[in-house]
C-alpha positions in Angstrom: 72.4 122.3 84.9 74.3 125.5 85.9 74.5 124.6 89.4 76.3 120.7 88.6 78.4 122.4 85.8 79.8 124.7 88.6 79.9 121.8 91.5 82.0 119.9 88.8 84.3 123.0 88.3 84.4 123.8 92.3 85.7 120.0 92.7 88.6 120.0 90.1 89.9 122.8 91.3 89.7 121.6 94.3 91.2 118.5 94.0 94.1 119.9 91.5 94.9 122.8 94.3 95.1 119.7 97.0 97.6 117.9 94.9 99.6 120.4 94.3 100.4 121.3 98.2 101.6 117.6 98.8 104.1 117.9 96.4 107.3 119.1 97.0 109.5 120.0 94.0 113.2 120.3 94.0 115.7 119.9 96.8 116.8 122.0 99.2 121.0 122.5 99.4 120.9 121.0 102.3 119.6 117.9 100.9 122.2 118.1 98.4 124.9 118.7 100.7 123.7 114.9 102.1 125.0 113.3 98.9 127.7 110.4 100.2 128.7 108.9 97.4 129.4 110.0 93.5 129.3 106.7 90.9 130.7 104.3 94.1 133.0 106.7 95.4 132.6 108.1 98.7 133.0 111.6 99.0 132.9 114.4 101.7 130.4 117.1 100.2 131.9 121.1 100.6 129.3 122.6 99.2 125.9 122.7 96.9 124.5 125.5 94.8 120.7 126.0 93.2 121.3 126.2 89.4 118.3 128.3 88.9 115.2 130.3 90.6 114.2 128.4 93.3 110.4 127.8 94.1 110.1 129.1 97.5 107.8 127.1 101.0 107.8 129.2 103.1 111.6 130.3 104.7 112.9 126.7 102.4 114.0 127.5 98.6 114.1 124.6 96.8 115.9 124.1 93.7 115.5 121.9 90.5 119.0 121.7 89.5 122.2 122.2 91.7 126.3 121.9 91.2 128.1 120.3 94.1 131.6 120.5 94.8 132.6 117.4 97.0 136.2 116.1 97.9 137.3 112.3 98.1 140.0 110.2 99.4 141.6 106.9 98.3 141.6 104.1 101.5 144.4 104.8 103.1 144.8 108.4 102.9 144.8 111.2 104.8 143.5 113.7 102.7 141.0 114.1 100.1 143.3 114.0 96.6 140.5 114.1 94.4 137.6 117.1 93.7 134.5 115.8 92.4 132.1 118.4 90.3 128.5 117.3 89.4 125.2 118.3 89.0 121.9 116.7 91.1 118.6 116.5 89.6 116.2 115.8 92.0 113.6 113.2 91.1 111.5 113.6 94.2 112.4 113.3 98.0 114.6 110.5 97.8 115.7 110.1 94.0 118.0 112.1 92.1 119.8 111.5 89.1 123.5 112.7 89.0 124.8 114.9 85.8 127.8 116.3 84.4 130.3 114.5 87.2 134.3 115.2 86.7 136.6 113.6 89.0 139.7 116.1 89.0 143.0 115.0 90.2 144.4 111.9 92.6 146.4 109.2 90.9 145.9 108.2 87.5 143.5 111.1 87.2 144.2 114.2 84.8 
């Protein structure tokens, strides 16, 4: 009875320590910095920072929340008139959800 009691253990541990290496949790900055468009807009990303401790693979820190600072431009101009702030929370490798955004400045735009 001992002996299956401790297979048992050996293979949930197992199986919950195999799980958790295929997972990967957070985003890197840059995968934030990849962002190319804020609620339709497209936007020119400057720069993306982790909003708390990152979890660490290897060399890669990954973060679960990070603030962007990203620039955008009306067709037709020549320069970006309008700074876009907002926060990315990584769903998983693809999804994210997008917090907190402020569009500051360009026309009709406190």
């Amino acid at each position: 009875m001992a002996t299956r009691s401790s297979l048992l253990a050996l293979i949930a541990v197992a199986t919950a320590v195999a799980g958790c290496g295929d997972e990967e949790r957070g985003w890197t900055v840059r995968q934030a910095e990849s962002v190319d468009s804020v609620r339709g807009l497209p936007v020119r990303v400057r720069e993306c920072r982790g909003l708390d401790d990152p979890s660490r693979d290897g060399a890669v820190r990954r973060y679960e929340r990070l603030r962007c600072l990203a620039g955008a431009r009306l067709e037709g101009e020549r320069f970006d008139t309008v700074a876009v702030l907002y926060e990315i929370w990584p769903k998983d490798a693809s999804e994210y959800e997008l917090r907190r955004v402020e569009f500051i400045g360009g026309p009709g735009i406190p």
